[in-house]
VOGU-322599 format. One record per residue (C-alpha): x, y, z; residue number from 0. Coordinates in nm, 4 decimals, m for minus. Each point is the difference from the previous one (the first is absolute). Layout:
<nodes>
+----------+----------+----------+-----+
!        X !        Y !        Z !   i !
+----------+----------+----------+-----+
!        X !        Y !        Z ! NUM !
...
+----------+----------+----------+-----+
</nodes>
This chain:
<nodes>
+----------+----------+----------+-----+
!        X !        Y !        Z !   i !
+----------+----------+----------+-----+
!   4.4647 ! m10.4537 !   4.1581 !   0 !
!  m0.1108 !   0.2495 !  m0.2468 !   1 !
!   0.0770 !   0.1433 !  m0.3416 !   2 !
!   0.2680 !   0.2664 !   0.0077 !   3 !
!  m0.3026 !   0.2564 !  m0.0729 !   4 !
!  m0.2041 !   0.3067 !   0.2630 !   5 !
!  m0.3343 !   0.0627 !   0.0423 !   6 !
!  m0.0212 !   0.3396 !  m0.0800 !   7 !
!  m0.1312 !   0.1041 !   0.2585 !   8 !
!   0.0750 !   0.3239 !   0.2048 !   9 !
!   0.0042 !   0.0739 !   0.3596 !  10 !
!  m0.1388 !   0.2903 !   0.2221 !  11 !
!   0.1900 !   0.2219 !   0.2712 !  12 !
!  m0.2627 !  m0.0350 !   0.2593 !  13 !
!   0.0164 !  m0.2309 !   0.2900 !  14 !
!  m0.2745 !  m0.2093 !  m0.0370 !  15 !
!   0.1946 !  m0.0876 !  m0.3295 !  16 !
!   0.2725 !  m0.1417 !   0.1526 !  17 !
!  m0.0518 !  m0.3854 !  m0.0381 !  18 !
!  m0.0946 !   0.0754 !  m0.3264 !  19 !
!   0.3171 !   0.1836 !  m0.0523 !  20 !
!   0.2288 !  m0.2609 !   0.1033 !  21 !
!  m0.1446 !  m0.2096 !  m0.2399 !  22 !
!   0.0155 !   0.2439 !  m0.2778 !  23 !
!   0.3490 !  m0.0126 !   0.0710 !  24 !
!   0.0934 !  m0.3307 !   0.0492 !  25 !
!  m0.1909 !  m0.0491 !  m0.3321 !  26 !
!   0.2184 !   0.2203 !  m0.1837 !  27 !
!   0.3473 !  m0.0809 !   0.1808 !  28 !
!  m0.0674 !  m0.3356 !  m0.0900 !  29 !
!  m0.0585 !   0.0808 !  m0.3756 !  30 !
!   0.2924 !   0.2609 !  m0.0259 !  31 !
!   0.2701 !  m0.0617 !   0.2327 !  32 !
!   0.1932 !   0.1323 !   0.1116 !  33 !
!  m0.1304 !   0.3142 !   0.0948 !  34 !
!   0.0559 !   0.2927 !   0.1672 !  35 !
!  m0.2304 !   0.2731 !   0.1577 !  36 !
!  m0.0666 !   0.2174 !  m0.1769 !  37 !
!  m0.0838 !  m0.1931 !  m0.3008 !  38 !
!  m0.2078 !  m0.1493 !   0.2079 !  39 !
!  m0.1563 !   0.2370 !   0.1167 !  40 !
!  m0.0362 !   0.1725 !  m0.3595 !  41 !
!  m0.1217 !  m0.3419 !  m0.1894 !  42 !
!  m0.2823 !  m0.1036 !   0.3147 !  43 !
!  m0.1058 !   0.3854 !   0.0673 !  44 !
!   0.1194 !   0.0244 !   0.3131 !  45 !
!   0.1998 !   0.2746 !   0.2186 !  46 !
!   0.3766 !  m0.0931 !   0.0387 !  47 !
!  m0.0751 !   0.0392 !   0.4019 !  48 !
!  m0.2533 !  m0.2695 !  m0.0767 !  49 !
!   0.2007 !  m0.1933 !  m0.1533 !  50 !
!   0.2965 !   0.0033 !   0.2241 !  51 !
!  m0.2726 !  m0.0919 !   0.2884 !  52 !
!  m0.1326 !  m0.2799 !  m0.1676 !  53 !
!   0.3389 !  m0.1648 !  m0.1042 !  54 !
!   0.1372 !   0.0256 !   0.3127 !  55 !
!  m0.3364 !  m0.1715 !   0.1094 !  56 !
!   0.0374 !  m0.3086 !  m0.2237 !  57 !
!   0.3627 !  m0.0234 !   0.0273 !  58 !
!  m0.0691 !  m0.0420 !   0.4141 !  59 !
!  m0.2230 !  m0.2521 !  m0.1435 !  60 !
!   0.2597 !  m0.1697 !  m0.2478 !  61 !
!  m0.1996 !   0.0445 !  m0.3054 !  62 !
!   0.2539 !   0.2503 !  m0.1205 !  63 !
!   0.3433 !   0.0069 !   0.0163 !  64 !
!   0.2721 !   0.2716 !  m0.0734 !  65 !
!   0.2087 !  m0.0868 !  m0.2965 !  66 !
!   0.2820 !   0.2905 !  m0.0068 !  67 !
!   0.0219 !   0.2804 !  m0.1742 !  68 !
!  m0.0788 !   0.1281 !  m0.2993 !  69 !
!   0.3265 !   0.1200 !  m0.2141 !  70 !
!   0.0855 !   0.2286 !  m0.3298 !  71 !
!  m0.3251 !   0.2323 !   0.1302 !  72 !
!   0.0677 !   0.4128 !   0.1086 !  73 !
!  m0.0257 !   0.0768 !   0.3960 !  74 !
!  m0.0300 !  m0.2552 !   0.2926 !  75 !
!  m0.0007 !  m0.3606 !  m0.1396 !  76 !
!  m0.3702 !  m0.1403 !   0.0700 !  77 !
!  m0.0398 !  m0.2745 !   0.1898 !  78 !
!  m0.1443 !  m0.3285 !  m0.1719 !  79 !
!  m0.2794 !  m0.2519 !   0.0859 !  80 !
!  m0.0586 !  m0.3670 !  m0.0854 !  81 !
!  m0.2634 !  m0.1799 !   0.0597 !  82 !
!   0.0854 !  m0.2930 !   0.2775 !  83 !
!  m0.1529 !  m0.3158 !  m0.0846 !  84 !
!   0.1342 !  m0.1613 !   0.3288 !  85 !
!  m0.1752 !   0.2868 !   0.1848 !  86 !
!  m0.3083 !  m0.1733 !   0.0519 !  87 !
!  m0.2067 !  m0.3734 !  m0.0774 !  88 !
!  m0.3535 !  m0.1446 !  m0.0730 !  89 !
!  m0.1585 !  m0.3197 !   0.0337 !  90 !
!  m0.2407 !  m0.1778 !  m0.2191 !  91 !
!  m0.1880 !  m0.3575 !   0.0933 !  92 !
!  m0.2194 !  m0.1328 !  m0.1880 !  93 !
!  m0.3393 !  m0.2488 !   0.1745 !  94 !
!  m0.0598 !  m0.2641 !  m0.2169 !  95 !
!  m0.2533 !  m0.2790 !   0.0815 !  96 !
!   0.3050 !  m0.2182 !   0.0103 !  97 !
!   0.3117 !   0.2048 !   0.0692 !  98 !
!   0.1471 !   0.3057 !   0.1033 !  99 !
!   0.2411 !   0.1873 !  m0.1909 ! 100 !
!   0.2299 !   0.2675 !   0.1486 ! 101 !
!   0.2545 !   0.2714 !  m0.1792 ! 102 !
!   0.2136 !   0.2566 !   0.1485 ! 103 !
!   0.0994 !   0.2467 !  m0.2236 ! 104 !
!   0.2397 !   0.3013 !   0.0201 ! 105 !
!  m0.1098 !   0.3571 !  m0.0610 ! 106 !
!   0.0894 !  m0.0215 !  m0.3882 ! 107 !
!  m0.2327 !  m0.3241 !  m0.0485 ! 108 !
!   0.2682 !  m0.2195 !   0.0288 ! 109 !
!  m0.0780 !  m0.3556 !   0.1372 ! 110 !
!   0.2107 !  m0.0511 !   0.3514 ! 111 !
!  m0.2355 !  m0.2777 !   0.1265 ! 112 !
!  m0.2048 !  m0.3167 !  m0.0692 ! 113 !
!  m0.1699 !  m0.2720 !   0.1419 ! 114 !
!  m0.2940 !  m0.2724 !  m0.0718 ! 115 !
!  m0.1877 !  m0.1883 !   0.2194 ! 116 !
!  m0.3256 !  m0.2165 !  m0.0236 ! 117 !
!  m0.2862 !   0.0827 !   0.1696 ! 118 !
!  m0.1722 !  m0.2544 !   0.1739 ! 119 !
!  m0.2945 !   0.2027 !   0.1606 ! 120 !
!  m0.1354 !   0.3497 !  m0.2033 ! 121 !
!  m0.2902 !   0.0713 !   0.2744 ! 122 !
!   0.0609 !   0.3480 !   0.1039 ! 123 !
!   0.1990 !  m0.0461 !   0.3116 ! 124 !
!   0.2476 !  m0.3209 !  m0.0624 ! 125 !
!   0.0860 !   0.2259 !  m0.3497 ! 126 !
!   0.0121 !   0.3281 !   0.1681 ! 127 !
!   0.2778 !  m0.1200 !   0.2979 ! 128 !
!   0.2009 !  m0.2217 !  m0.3025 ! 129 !
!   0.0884 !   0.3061 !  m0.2079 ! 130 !
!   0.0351 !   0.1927 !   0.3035 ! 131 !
!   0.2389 !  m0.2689 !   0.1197 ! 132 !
!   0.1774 !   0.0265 !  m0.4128 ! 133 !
!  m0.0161 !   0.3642 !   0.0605 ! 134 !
!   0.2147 !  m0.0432 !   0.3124 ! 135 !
!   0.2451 !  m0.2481 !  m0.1667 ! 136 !
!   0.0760 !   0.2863 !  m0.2563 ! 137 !
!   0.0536 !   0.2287 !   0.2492 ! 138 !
!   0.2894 !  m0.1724 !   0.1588 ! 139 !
!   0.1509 !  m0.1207 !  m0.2936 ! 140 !
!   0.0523 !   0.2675 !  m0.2222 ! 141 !
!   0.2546 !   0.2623 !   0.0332 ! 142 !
!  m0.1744 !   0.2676 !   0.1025 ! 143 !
!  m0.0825 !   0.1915 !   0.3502 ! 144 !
!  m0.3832 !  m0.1009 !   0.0268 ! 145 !
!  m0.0716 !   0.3551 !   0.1241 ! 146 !
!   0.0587 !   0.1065 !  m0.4152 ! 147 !
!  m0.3040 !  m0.2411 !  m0.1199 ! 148 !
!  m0.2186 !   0.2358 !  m0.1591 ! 149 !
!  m0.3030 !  m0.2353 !   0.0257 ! 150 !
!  m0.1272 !  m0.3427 !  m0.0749 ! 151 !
!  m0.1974 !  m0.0765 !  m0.3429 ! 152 !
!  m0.2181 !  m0.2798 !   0.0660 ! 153 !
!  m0.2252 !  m0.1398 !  m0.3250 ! 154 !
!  m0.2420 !  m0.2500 !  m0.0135 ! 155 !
!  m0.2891 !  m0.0927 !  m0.2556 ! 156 !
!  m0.3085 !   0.1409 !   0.0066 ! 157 !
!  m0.2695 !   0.0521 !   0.0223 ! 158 !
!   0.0694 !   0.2302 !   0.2836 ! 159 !
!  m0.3849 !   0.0200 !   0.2203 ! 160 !
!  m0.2786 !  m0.2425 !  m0.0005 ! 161 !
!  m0.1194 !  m0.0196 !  m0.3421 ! 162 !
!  m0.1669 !  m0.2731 !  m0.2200 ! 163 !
!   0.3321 !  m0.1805 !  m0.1529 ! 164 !
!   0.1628 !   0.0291 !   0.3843 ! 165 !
!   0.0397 !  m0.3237 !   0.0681 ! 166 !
!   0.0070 !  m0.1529 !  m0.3597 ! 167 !
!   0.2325 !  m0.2895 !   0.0281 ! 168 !
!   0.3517 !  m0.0417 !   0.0343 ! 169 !
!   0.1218 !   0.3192 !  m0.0982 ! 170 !
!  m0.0931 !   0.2041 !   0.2760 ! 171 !
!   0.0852 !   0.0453 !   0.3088 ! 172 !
!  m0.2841 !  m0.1692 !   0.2807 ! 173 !
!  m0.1735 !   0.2349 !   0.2290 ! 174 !
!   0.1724 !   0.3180 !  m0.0886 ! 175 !
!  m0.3180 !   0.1731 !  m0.0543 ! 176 !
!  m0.0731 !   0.1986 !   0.3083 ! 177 !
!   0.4187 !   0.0598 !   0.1200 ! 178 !
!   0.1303 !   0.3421 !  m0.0773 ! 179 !
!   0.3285 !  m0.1521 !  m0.1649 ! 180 !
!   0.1667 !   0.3168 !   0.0881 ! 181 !
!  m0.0264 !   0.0228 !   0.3763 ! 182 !
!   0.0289 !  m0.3196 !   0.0823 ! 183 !
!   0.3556 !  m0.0291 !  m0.1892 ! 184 !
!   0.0947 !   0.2894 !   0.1948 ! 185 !
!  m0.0710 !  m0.1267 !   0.2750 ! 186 !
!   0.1862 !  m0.2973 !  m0.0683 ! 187 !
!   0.3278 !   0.1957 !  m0.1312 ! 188 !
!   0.0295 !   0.2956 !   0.2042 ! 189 !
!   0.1002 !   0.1705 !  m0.3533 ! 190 !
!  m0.2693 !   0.1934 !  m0.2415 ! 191 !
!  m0.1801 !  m0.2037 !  m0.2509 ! 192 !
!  m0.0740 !   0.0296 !  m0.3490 ! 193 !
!  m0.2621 !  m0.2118 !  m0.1024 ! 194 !
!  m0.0629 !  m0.1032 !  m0.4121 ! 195 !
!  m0.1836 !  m0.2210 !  m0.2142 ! 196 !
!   0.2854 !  m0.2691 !  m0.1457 ! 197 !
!  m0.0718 !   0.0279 !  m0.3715 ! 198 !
!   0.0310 !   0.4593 !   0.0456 ! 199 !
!   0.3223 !  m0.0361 !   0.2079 ! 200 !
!   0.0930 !  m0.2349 !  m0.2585 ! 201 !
!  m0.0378 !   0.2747 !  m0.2790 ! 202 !
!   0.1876 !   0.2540 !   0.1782 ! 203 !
!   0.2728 !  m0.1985 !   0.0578 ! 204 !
!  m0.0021 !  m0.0973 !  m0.3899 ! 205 !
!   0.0042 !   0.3588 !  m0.0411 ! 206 !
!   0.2209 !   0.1005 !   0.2081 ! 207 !
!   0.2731 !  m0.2447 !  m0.1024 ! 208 !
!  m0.0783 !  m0.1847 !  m0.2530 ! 209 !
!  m0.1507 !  m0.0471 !  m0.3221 ! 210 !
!  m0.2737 !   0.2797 !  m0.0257 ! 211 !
!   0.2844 !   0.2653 !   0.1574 ! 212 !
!  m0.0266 !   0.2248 !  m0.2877 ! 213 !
!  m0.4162 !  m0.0740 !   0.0319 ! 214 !
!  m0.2737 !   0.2212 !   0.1205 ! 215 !
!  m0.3287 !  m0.1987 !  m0.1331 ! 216 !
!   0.0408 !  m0.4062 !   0.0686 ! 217 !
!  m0.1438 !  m0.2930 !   0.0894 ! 218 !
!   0.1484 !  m0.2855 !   0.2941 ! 219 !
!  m0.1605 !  m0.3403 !  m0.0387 ! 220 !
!   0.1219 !  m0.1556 !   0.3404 ! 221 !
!   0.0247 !  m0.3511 !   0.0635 ! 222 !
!  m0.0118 !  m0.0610 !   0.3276 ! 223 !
!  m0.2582 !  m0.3369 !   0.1437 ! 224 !
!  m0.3015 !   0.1842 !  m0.1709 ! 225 !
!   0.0391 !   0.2607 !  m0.3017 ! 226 !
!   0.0187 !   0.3787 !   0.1171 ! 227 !
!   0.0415 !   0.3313 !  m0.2012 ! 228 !
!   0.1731 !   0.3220 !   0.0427 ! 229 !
!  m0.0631 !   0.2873 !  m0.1861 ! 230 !
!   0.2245 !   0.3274 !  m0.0426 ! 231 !
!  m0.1610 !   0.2646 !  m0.2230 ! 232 !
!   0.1977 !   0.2841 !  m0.0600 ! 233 !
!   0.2202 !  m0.0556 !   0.2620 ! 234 !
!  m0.2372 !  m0.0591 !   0.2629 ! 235 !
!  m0.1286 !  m0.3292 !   0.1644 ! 236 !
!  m0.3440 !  m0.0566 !  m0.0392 ! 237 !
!  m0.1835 !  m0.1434 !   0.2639 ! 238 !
!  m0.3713 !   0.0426 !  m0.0260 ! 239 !
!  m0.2462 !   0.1336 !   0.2746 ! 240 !
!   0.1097 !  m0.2904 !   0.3040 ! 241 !
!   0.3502 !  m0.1021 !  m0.1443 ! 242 !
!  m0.1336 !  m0.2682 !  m0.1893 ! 243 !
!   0.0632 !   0.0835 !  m0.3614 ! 244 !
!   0.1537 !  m0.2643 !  m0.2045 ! 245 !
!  m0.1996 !  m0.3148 !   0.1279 ! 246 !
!   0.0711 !  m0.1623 !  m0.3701 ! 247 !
!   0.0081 !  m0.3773 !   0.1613 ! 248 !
!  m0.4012 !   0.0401 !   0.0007 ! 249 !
!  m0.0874 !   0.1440 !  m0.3170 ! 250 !
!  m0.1688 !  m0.2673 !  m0.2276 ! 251 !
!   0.2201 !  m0.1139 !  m0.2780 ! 252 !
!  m0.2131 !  m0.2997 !  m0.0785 ! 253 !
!  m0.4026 !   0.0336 !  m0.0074 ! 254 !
!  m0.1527 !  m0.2916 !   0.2325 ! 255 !
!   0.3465 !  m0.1082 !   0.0220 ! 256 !
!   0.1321 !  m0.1757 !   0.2956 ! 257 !
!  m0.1436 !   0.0558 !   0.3616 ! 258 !
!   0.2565 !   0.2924 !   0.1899 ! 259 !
!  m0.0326 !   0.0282 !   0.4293 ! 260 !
!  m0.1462 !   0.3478 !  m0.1115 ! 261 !
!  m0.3080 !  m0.1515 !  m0.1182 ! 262 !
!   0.0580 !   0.1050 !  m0.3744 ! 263 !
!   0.0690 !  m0.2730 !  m0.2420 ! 264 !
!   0.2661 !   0.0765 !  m0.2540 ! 265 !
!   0.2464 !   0.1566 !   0.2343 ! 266 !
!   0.3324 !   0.0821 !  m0.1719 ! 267 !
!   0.1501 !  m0.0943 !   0.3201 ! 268 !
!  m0.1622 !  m0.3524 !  m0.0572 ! 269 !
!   0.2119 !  m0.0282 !  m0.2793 ! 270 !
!   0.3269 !   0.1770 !  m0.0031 ! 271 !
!   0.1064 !   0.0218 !   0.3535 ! 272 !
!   0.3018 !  m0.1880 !   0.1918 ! 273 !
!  m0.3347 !  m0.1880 !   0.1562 ! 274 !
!  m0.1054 !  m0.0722 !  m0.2795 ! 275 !
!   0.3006 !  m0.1906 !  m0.1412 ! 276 !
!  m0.0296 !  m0.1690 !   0.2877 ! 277 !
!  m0.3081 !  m0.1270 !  m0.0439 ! 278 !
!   0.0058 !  m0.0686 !  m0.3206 ! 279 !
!   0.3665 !  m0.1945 !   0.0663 ! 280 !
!  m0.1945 !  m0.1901 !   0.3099 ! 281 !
!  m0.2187 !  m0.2134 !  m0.2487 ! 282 !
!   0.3252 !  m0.1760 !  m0.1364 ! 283 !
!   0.1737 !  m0.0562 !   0.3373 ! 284 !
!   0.2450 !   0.3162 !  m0.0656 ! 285 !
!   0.1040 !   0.2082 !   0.3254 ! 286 !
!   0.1639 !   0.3247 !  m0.0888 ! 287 !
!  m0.0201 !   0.2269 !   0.3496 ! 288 !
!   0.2456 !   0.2398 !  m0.1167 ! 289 !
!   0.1719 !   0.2343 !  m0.2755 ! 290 !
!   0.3194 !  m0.2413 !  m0.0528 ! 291 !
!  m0.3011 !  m0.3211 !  m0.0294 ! 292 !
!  m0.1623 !   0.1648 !  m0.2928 ! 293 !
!   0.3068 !   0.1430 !  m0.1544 ! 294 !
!   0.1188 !  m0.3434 !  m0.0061 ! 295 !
!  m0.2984 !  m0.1247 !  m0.1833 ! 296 !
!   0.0264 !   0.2278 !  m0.2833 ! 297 !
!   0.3718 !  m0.0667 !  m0.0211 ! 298 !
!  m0.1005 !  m0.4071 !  m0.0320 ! 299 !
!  m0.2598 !   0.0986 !  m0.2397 ! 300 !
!  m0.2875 !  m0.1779 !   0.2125 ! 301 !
!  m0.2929 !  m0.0542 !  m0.1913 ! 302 !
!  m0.2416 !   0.0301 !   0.2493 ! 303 !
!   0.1528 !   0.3670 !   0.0971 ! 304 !
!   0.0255 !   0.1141 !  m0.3718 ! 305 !
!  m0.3850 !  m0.0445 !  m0.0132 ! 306 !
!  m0.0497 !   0.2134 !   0.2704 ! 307 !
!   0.1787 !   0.2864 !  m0.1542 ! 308 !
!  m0.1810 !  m0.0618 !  m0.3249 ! 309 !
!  m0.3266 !   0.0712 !   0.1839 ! 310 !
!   0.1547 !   0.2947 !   0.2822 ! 311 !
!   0.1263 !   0.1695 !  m0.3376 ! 312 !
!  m0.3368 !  m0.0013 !  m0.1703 ! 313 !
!  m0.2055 !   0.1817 !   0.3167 ! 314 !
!   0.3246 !   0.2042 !   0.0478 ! 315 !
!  m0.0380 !   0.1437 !  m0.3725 ! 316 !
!  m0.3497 !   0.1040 !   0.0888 ! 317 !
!   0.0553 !   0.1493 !   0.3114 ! 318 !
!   0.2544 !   0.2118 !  m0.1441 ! 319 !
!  m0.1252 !   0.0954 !  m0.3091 ! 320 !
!  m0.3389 !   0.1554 !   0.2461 ! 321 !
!   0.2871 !   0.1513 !   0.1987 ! 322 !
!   0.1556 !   0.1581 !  m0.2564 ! 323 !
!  m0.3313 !   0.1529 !  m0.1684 ! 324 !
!  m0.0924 !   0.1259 !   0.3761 ! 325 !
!   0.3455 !   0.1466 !   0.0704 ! 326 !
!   0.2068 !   0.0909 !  m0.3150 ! 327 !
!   0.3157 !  m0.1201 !   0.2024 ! 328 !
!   0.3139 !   0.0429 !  m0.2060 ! 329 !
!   0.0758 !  m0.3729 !   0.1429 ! 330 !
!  m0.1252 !  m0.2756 !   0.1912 ! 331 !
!   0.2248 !  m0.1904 !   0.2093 ! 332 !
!  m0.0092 !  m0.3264 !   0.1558 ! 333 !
!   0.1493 !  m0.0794 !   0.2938 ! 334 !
!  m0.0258 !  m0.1165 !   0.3404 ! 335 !
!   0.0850 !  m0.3515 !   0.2211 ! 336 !
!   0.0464 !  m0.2117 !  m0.3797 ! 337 !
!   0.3383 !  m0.0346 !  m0.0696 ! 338 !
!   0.0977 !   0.1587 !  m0.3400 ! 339 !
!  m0.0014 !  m0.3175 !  m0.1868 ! 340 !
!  m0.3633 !   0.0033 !   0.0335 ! 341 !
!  m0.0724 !   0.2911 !  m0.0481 ! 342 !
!   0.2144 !  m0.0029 !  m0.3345 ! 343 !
!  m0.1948 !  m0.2990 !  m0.1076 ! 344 !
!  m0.3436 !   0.1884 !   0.0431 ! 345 !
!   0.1416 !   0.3038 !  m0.1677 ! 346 !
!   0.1297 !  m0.2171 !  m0.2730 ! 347 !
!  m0.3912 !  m0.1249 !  m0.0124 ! 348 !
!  m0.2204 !   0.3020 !   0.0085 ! 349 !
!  m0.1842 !   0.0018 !  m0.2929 ! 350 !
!  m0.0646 !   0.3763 !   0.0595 ! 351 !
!  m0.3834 !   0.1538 !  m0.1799 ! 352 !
!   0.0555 !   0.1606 !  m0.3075 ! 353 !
!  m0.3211 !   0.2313 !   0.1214 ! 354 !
!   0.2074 !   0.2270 !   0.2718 ! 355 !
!   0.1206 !   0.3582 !   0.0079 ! 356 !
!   0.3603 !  m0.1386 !   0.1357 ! 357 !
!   0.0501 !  m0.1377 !  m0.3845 ! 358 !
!   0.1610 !   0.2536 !  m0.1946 ! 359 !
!   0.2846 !   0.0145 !  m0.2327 ! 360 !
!   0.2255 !   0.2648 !   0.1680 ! 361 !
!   0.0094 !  m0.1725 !   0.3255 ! 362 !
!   0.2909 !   0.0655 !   0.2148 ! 363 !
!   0.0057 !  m0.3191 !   0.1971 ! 364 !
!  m0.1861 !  m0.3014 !   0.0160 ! 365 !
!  m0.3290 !  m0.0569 !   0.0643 ! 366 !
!   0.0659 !  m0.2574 !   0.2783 ! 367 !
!   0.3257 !   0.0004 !   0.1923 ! 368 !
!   0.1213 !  m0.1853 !   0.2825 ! 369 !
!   0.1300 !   0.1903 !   0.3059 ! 370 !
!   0.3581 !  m0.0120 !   0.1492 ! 371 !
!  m0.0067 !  m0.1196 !   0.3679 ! 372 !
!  m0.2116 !  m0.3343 !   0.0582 ! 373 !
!  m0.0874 !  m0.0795 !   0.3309 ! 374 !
!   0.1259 !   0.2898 !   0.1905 ! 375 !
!  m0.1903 !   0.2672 !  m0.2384 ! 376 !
!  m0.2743 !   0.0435 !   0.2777 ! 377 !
!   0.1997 !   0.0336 !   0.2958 ! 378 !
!   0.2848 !   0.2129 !  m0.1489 ! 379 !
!  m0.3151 !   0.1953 !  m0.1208 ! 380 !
!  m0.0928 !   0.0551 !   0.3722 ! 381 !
!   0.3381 !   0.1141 !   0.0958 ! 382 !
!   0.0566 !   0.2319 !  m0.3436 ! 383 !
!  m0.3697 !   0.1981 !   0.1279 ! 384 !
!   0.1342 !   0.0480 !   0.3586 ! 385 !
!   0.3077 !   0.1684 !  m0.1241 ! 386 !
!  m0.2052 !   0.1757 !  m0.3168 ! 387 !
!  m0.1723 !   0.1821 !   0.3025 ! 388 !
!   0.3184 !   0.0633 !   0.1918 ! 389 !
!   0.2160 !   0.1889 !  m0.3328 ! 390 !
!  m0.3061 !   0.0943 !  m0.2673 ! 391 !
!  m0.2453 !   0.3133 !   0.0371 ! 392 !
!  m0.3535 !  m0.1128 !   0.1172 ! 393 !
!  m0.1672 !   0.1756 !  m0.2935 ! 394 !
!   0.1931 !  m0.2122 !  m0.2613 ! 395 !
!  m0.1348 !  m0.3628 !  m0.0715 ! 396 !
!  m0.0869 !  m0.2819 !   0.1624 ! 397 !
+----------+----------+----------+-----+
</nodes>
């Protein structure tokens, strides 16, 4: 799941430490195996006693596992530790307005489980039993005693609460506003719930496995029916005062531009969304419901389509040129429910402002990038934060 690289940080010898210890160790077995005790113990500052406790805790839990002896060393040979990605699993599902998309993955980050399925009905309950019920299918299909689920990541759009762009159009979710997502997927599971904005769980999963890995400051344009934003800034997520930060579909992009569900006019989502397309696709007879439909028109060279990305390109540019003066991100990536066909195509159209701190000579990267997973970067997101609070010290990121 991650980078081969440790937090850092150290652990304590008191007892009210001890969940936090267990992750400071994990963290670092994971990094370094294999390892045994007493370096350890020496590397996470830690008693040996504390150590042996705590590894004999998590291999009973079958997040470690012995891996011999070590040889060639003076005295008693010391016994190893690997980290055991089979030990334990998470699952991430993704709420769209139109589908559900569910991931198992193993305790490394590695994908053991998918599915798809449209959504007929998003109103609160219908949506809340179908991913319970996709929930359930993963359960009995993967290879895995459900009893090792760590927790279920669910993510949906926001906004999360009853705000002023709540019920803006498609690209929410209808009548959301006064459910607590969290209990009532609990109640629905049995398991505990994570709950996370698409577009954030998007970036963490970006940054946990894929192109911003090596990344502590980026930007995740997300695709999904609407246009959402996640935001990690020196490491962290950033999700404003209500977990609404990164409502980019609704800033204005085009001064008394077209009329957006918000009530604004100008909307970028009014311009560059998946909705959008459709929309704008609608006018010449053109149906595209899904990824493969608007791959395919790019790949035919459809006139109609190529238009559209002229104009999505243009409002992208200035959206992430104001992005890129707010944040300083080393990147901005572009991702989400648009195949990567598209997405290439709008990269390969971004006439990006000259006027932005993100245009320097000695850049590492480029300014724009698109991001490594598609469809299933939300929902493996949702799974990859559910295990990031299982193996990874509280105090570091997210």
């Amino acid at each position: 799941m991650a980078s081969k690289s440790t937090t850092g940080i150290i652990g304590g010898n008191a007892l009210r430490n001890r969940d936090h210890n267990q992750k400071v160790v994990l963290d670092y077995v994971r990094a370094n195996e294999p390892a045994g005790r007493a370096e350890i113990a020496r590397s996470c500052g830690l008693s040996i006693q504390a150590v042996s406790n705590i590894t004999a805790d998590l291999e009973q839990q079958k997040l470690l596992m012995p891996d011999g002896h070590k040889t060639g060393v003076r005295g008693k040979p010391a016994l190893q530790y690997r980290f055991n990605p089979e030990g334990a699993f998470a699952i991430g599902a993704e709420l769209r307005p139109d589908a559900i998309i569910v991931a198992a993955l193993n305790l490394s980050g590695e994908q053991i489980y998918f599915e798809r399925m449209p959504l007929i009905d998003a109103h609160p309950d219908p949506a809340i039993k179908a991913v319970g019920d996709q929930v359930r299918l993963a359960l009995s299909t993967v290879k895995f005693d459900p009893a090792s689920l760590l927790g279920v990541g669910v993510v949906m759009p926001g906004p999360f609460g009853d705000t002023a762009i709540s019920s803006a159009g498609e690209a929410v979710l209808p009548d959301w506003e006064d459910i607590d997502p969290q209990a009532a997927f609990e109640a629905e599971i049995g398991y505990p719930v994570l709950i996370e904005n698409d577009a954030t769980a998007a970036a963490v999963c970006e940054r946990v496995a894929g192109v911003a890995s090596e990344m502590d400051d980026f930007c995740y344009v997300y695709f999904g029916t609407g246009i959402g934003l996640g935001v990690i800034s020196k490491g962290h997520v950033m999700r404003g005062a209500f977990g609404n930060a990164g409502e980019i579909g609704h800033i204005v992009t085009q001064i008394n531009g077209r009329d957006c569900p918000c009530g604004n006019k100008g909307c970028l989502e009014t311009y560059a969304s998946r909705f959008a397309a459709r929309q704008h696709l609608a006018q010449f007879g053109i149906e595209a419901n899904s990824g493969e439909d608007f791959a395919r028109l790019v790949a035919d060279g459809n006139e109609h389509f190529l238009a559209w990305l002229d104009v999505a390109a243009q409002h992208l540019a200035h959206a992430i040129g104001t992005l890129e003066n707010i944040f300083d991100p080393q990147t901005i990536i572009l991702g989400g429910a648009l195949p990567d066909a598209v997405i290439n195509a709008l990269i390969d159209r971004l006439n990006l402002p000259n006027g932005s701190v993100a245009n320097r000579e000695e850049r590492k990267c480029p300014r724009v990038m698109r991001g490594f997973s598609g469809r299933l970067t939300a929902a493996l997101g949702a799974g990859a934060m559910v295990i990031h609070q299982t193996i990874t010290p509280h105090t570091n990121s997210y």
